[in-house]
mmCIF file as gemmi writes it, N, C-alpha and C atoms, coordinates in Angstrom:
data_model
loop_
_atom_site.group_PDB
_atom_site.id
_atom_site.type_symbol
_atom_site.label_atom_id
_atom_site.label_alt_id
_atom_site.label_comp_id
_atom_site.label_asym_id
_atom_site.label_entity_id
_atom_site.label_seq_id
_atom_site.pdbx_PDB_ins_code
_atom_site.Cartn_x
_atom_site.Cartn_y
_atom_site.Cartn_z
_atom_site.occupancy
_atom_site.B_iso_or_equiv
_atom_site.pdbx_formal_charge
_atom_site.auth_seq_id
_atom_site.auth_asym_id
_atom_site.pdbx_PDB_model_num
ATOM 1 N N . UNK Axp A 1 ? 0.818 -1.174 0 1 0 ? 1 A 1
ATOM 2 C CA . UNK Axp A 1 ? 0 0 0 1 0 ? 1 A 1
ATOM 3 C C . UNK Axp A 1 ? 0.877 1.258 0 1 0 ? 1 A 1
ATOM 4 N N . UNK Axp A 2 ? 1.842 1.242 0.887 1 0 ? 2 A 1
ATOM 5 C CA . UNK Axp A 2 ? 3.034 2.186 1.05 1 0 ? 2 A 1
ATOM 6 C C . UNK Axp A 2 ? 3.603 2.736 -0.301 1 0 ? 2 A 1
ATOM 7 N N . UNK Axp A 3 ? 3.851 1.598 -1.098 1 0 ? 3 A 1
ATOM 8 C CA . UNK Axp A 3 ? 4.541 1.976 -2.117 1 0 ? 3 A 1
ATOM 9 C C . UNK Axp A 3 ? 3.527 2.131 -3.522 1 0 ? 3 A 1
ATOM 10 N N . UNK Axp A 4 ? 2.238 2.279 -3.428 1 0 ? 4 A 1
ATOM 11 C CA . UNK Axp A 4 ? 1.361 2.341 -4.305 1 0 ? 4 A 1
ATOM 12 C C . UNK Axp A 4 ? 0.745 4.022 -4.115 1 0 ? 4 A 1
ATOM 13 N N . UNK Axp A 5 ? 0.973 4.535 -2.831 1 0 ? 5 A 1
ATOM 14 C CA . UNK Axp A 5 ? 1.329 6.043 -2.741 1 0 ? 5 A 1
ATOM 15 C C . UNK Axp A 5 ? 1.939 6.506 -2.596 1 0 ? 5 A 1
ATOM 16 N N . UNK Axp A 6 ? 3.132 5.99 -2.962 1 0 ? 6 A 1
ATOM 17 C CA . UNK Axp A 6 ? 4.158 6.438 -3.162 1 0 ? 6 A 1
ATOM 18 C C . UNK Axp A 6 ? 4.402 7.333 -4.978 1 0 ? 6 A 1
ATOM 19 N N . UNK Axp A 7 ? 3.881 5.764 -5.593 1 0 ? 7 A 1
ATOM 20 C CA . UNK Axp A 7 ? 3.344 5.88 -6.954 1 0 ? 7 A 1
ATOM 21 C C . UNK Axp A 7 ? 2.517 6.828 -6.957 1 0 ? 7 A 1
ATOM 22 N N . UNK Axp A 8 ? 1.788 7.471 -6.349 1 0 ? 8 A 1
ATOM 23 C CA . UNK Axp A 8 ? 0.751 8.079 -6.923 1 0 ? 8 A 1
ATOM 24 C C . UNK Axp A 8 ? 1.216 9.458 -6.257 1 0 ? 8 A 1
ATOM 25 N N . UNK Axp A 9 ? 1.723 9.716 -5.186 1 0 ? 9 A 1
ATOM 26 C CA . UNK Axp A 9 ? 2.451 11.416 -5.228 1 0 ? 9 A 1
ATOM 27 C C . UNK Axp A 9 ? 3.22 11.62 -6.04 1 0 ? 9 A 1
ATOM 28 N N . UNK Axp A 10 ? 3.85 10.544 -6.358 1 0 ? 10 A 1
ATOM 29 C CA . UNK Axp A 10 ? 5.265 11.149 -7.431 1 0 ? 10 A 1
ATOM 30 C C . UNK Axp A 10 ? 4.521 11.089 -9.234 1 0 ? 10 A 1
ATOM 31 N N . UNK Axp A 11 ? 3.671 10.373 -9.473 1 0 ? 11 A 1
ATOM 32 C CA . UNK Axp A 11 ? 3.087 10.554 -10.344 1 0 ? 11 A 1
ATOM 33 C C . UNK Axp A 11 ? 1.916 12.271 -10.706 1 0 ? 11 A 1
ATOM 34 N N . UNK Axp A 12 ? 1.484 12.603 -9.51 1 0 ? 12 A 1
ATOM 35 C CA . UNK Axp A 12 ? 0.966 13.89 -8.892 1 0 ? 12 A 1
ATOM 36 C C . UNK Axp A 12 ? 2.159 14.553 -9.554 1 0 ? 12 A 1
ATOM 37 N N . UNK Axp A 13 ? 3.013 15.001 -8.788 1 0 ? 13 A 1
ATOM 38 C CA . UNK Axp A 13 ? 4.203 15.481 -9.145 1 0 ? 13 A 1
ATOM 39 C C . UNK Axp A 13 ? 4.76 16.046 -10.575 1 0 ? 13 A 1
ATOM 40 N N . UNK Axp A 14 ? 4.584 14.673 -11.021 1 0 ? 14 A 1
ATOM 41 C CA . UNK Axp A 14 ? 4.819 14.678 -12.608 1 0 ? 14 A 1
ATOM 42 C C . UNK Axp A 14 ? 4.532 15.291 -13.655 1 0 ? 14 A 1
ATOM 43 N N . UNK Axp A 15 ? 2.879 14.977 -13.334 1 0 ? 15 A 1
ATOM 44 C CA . UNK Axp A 15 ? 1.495 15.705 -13.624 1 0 ? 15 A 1
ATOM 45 C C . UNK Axp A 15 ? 1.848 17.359 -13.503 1 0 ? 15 A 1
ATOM 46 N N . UNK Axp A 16 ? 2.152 18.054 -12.293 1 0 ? 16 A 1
ATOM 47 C CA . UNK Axp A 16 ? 2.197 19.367 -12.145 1 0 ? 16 A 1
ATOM 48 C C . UNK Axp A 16 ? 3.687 20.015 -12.961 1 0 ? 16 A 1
ATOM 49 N N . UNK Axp A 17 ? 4.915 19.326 -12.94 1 0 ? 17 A 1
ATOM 50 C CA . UNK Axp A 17 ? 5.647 19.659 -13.817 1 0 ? 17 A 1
ATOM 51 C C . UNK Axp A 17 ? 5.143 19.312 -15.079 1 0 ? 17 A 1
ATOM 52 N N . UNK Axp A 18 ? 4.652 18.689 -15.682 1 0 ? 18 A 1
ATOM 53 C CA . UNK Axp A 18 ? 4.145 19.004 -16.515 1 0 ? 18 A 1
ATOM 54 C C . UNK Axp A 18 ? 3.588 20.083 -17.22 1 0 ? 18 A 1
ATOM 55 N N . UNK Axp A 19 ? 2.91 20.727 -16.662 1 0 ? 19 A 1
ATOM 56 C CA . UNK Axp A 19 ? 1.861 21.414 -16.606 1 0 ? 19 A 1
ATOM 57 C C . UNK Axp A 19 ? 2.736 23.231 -16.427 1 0 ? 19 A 1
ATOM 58 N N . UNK Axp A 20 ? 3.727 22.978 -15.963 1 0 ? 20 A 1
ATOM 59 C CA . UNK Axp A 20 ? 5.203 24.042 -15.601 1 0 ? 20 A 1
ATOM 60 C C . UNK Axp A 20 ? 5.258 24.093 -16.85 1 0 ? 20 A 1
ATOM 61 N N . UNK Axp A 21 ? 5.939 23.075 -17.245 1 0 ? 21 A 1
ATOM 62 C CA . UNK Axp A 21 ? 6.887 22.688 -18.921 1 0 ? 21 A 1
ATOM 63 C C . UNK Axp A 21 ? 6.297 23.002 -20.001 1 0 ? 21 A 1
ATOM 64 N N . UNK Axp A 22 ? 4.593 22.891 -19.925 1 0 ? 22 A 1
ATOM 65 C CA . UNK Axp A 22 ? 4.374 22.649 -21.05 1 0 ? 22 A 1
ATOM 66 C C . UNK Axp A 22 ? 4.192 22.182 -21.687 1 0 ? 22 A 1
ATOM 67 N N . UNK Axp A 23 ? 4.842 20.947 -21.55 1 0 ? 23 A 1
ATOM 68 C CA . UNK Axp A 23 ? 5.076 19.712 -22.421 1 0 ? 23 A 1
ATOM 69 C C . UNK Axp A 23 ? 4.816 18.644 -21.557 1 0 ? 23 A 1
ATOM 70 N N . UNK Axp A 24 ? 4.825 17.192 -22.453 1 0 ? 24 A 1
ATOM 71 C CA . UNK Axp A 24 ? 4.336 15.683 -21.966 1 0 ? 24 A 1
ATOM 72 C C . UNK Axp A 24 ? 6.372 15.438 -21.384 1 0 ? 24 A 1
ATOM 73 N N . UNK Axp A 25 ? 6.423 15.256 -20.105 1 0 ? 25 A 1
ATOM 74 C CA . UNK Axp A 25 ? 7.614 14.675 -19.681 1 0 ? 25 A 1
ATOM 75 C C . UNK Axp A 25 ? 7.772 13.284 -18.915 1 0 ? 25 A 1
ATOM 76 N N . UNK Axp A 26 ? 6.214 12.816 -18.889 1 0 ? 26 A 1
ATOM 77 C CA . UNK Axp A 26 ? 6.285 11.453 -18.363 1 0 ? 26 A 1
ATOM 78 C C . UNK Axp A 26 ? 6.685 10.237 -18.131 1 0 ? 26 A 1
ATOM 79 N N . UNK Axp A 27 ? 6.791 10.217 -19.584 1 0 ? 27 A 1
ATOM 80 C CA . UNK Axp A 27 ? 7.942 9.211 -20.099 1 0 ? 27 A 1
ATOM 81 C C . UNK Axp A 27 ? 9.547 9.446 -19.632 1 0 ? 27 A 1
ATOM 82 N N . UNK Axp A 28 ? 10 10.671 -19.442 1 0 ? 28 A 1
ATOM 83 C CA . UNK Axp A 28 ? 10.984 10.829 -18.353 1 0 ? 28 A 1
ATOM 84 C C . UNK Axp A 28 ? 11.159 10.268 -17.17 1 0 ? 28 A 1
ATOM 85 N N . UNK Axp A 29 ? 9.888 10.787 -16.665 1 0 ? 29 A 1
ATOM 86 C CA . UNK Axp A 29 ? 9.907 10.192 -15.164 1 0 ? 29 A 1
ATOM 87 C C . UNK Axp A 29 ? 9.768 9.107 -14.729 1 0 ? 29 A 1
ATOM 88 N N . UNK Axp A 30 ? 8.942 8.173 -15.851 1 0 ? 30 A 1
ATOM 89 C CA . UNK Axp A 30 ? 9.116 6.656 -16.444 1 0 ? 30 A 1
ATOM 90 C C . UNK Axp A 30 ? 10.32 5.887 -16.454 1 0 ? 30 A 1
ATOM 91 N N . UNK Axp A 31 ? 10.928 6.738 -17.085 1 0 ? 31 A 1
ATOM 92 C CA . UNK Axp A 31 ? 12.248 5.967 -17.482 1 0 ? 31 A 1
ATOM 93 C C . UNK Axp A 31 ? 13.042 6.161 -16.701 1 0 ? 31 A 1
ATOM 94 N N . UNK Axp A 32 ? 13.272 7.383 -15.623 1 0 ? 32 A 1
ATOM 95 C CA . UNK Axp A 32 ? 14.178 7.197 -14.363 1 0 ? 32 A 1
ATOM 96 C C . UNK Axp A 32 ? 13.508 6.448 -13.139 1 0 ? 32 A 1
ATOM 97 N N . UNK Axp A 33 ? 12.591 6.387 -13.602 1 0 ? 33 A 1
ATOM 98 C CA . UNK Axp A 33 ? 12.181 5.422 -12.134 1 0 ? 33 A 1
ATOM 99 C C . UNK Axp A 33 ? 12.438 4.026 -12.62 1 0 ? 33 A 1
ATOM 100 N N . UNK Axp A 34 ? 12.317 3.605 -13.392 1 0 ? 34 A 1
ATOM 101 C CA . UNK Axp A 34 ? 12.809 2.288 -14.107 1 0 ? 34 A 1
ATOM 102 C C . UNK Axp A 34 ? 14.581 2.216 -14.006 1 0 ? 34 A 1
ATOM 103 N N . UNK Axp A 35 ? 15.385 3.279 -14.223 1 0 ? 35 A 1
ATOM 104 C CA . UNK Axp A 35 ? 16.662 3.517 -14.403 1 0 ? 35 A 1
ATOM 105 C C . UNK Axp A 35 ? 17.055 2.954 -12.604 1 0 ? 35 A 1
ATOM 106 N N . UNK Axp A 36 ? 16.023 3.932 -11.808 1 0 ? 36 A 1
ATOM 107 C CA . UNK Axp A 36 ? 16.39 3.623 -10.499 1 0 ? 36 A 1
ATOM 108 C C . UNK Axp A 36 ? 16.508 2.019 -9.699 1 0 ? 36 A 1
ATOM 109 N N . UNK Axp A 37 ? 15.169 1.513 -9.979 1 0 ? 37 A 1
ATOM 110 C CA . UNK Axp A 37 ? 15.048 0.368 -9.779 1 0 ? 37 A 1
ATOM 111 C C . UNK Axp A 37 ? 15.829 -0.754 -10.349 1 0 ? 37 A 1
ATOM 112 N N . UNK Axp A 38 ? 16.974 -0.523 -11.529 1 0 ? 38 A 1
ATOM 113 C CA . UNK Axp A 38 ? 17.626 -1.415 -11.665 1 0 ? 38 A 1
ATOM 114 C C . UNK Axp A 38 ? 19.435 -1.204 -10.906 1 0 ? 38 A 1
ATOM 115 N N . UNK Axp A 39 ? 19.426 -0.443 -10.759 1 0 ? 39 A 1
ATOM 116 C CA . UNK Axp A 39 ? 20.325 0.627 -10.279 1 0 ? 39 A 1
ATOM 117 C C . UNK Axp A 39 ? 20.428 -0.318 -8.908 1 0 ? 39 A 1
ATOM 118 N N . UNK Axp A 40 ? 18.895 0.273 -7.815 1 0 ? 40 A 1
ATOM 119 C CA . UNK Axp A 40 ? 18.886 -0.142 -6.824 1 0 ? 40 A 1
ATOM 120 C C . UNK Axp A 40 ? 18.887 -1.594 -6.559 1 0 ? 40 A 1
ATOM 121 N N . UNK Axp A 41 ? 18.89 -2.533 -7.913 1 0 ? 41 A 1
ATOM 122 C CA . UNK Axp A 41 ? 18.883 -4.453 -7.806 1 0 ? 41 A 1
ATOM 123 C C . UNK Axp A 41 ? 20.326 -4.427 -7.777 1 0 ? 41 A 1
ATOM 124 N N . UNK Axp A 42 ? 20.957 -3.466 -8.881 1 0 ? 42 A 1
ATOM 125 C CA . UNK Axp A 42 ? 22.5 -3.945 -8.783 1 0 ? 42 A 1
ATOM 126 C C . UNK Axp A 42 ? 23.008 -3.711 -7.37 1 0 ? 42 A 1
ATOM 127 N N . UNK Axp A 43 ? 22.627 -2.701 -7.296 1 0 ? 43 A 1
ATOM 128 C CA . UNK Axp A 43 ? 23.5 -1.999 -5.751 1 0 ? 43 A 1
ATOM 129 C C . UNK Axp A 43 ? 23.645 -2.605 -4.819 1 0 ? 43 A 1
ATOM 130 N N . UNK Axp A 44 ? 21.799 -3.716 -4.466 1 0 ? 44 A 1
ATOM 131 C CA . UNK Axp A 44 ? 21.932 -4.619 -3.473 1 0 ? 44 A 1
ATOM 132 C C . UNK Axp A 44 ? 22.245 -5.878 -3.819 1 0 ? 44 A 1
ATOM 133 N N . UNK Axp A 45 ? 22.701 -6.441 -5.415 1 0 ? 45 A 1
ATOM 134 C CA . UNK Axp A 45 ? 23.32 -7.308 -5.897 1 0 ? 45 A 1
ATOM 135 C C . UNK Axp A 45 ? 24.926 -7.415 -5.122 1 0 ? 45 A 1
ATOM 136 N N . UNK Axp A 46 ? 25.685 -6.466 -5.78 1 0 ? 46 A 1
ATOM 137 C CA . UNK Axp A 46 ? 27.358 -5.623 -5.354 1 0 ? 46 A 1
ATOM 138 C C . UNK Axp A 46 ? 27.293 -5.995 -3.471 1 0 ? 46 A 1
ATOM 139 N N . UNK Axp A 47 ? 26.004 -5.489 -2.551 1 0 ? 47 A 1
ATOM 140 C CA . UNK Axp A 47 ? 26.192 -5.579 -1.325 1 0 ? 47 A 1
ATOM 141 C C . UNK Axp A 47 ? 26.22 -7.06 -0.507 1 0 ? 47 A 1
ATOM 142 N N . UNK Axp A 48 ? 25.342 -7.546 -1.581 1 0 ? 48 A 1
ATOM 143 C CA . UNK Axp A 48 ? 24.964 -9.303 -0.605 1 0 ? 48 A 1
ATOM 144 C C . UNK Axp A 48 ? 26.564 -9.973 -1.171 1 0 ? 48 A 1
ATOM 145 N N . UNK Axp A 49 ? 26.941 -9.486 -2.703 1 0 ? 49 A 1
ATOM 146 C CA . UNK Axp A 49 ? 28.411 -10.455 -2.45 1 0 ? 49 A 1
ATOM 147 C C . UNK Axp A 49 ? 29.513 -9.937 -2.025 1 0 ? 49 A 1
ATOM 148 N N . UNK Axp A 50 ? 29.778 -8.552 -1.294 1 0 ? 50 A 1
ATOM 149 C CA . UNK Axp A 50 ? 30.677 -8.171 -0.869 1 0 ? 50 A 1
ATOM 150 C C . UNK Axp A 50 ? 30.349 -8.722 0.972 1 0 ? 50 A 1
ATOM 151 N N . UNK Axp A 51 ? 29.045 -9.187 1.396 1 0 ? 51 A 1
ATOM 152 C CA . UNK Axp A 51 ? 29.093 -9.878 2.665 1 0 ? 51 A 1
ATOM 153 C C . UNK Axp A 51 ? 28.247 -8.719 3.622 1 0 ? 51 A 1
ATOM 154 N N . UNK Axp A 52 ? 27.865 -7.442 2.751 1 0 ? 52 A 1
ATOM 155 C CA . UNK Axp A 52 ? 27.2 -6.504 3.811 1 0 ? 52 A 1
ATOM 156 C C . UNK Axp A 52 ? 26.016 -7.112 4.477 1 0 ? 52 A 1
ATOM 157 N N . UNK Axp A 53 ? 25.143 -7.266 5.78 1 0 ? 53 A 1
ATOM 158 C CA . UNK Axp A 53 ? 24.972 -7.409 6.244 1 0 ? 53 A 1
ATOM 159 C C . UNK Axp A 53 ? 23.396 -6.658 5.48 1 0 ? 53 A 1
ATOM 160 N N . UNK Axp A 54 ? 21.938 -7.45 5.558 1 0 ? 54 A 1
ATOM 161 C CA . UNK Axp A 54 ? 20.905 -6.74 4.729 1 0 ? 54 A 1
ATOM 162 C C . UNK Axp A 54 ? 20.642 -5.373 6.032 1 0 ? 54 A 1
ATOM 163 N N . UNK Axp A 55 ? 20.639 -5.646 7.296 1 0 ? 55 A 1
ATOM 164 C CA . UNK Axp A 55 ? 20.033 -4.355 7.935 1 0 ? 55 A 1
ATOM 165 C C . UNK Axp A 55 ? 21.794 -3.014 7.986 1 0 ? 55 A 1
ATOM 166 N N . UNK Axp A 56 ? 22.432 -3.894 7.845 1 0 ? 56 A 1
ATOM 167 C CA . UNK Axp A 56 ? 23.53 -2.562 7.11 1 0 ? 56 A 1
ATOM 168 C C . UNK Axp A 56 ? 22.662 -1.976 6.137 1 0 ? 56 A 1
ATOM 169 N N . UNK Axp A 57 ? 22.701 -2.601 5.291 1 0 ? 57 A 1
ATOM 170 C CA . UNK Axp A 57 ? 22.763 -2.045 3.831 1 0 ? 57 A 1
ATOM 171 C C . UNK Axp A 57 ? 21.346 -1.188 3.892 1 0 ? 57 A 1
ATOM 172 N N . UNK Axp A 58 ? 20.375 -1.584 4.484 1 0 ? 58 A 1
ATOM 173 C CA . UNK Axp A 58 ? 18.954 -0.883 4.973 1 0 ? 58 A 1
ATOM 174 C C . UNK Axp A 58 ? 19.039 0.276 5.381 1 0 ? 58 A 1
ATOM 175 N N . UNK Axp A 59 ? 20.065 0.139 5.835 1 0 ? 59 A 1
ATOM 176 C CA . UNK Axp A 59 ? 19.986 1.324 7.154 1 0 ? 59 A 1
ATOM 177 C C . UNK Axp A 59 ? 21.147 2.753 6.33 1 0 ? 59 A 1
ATOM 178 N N . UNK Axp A 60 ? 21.65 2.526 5.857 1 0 ? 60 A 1
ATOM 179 C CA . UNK Axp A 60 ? 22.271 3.352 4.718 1 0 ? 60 A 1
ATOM 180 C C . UNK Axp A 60 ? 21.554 3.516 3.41 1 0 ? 60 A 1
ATOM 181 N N . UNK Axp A 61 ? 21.143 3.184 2.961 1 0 ? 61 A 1
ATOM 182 C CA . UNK Axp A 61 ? 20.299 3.373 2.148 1 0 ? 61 A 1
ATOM 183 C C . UNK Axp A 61 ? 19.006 4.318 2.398 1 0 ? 61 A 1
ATOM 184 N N . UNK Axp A 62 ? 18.216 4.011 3.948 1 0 ? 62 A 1
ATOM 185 C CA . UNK Axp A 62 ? 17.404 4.526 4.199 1 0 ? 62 A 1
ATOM 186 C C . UNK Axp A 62 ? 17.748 6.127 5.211 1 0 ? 62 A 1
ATOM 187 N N . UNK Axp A 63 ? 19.232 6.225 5.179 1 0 ? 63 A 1
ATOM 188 C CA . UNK Axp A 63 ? 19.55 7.304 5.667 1 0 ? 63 A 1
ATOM 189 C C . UNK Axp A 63 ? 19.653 8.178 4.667 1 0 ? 63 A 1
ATOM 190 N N . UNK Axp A 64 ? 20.168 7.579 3.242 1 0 ? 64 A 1
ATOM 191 C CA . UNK Axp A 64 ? 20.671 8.709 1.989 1 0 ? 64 A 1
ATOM 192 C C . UNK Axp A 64 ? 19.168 8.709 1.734 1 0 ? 64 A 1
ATOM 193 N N . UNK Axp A 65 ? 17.966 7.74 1.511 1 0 ? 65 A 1
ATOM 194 C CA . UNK Axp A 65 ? 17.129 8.44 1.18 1 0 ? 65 A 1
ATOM 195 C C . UNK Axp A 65 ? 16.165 9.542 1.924 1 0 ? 65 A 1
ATOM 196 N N . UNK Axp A 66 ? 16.765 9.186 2.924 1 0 ? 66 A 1
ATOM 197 C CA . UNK Axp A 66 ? 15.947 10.87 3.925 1 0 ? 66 A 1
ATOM 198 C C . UNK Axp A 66 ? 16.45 11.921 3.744 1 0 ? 66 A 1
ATOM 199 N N . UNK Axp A 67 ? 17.851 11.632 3.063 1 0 ? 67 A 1
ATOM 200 C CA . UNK Axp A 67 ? 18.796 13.158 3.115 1 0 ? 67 A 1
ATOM 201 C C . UNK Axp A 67 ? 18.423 13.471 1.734 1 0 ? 67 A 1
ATOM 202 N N . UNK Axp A 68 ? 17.741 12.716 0.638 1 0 ? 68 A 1
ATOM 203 C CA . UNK Axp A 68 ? 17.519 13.018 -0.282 1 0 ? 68 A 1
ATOM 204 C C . UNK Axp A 68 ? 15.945 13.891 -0.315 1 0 ? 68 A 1
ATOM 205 N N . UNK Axp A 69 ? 15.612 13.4 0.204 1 0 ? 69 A 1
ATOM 206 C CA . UNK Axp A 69 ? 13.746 13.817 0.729 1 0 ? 69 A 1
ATOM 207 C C . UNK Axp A 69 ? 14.334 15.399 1.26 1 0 ? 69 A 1
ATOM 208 N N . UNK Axp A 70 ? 15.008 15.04 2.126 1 0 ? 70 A 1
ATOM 209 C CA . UNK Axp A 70 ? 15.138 16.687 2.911 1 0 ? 70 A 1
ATOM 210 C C . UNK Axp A 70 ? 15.737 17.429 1.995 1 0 ? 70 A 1
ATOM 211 N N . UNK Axp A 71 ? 16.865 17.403 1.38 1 0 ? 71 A 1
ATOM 212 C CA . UNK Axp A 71 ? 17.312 18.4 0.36 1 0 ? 71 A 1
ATOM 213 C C . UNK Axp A 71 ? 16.197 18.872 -0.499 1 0 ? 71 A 1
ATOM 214 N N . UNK Axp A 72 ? 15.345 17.885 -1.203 1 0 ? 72 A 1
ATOM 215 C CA . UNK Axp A 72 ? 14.207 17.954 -2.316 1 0 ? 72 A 1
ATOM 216 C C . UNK Axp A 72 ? 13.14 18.952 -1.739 1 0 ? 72 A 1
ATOM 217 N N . UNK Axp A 73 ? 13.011 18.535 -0.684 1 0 ? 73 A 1
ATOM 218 C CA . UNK Axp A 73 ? 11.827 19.243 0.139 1 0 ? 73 A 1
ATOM 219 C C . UNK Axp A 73 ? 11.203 20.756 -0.828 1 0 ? 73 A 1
ATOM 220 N N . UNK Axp A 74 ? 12.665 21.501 -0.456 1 0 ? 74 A 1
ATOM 221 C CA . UNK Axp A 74 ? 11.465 22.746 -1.236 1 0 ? 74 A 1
ATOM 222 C C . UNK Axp A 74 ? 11.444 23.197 -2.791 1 0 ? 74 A 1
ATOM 223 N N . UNK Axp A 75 ? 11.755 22.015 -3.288 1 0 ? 75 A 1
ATOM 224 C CA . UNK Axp A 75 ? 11.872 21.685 -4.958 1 0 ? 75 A 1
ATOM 225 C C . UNK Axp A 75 ? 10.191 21.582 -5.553 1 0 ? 75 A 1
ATOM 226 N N . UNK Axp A 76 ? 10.002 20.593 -4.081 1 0 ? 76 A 1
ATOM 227 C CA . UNK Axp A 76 ? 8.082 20.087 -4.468 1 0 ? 76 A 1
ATOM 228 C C . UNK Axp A 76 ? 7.081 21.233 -5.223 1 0 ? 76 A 1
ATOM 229 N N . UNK Axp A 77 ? 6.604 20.807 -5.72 1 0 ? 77 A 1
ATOM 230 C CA . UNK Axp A 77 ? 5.326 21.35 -6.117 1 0 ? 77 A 1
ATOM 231 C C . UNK Axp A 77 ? 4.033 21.748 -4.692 1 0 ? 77 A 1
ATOM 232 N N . UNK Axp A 78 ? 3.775 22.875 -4.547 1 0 ? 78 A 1
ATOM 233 C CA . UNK Axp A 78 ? 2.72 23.119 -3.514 1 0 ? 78 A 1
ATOM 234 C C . UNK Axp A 78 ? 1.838 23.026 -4.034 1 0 ? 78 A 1
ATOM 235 N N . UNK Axp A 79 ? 0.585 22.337 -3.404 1 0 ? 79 A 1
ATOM 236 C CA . UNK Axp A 79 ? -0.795 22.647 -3.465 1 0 ? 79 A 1
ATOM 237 C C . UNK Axp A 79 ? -1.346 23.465 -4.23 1 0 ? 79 A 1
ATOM 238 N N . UNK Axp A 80 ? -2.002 23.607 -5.215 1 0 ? 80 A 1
ATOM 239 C CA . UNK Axp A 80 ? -2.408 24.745 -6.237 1 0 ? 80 A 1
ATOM 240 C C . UNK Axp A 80 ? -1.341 25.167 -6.999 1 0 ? 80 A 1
ATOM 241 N N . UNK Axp A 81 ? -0.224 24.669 -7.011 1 0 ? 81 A 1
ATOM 242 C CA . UNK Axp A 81 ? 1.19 25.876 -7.567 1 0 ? 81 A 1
ATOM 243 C C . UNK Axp A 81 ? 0.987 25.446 -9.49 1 0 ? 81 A 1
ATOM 244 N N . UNK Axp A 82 ? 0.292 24.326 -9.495 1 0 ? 82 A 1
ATOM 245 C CA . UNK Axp A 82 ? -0.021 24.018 -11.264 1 0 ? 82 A 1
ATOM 246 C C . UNK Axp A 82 ? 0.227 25.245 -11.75 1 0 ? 82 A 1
């Protein structure tokens, strides 16, 4: 469920840059989220045979992605800002 609104703010998102641009950029945001997800198989591919430990590797991962959230923060699109 978590990650199915996840899908759907960042798809929101998309929608409103869009709408910035001008133009259809979806297929962008398509294709880096696809880019990401293979990215993120290798990454934890590279970690299980170097011996990292899965709540290591969790726990770094889930630290860069908060620091990524917080930097982004006032990048977002506000409420009405279409």
């Amino acid at each position: 469920m978590a990650g199915n609104m996840l899908n759907i703010a960042m798809n929101t998102q998309a929608v409103g840059t869009e709408a910035l641009y001008g133009r259809s950029i979806m297929a962008s945001y398509h294709g880096l989220w696809s880019l990401a997800g293979f990215s993120g198989a290798a990454i934890g591919t590279l970690l299980v045979g170097l011996g990292v430990s899965p709540s290591s590797h969790f726990l770094v991962i889930s630290g860069m992605a908060l620091l990524i959230v917080i930097m982004g923060w006032k990048h977002l699109l506000k409420r009405g800002q279409q």
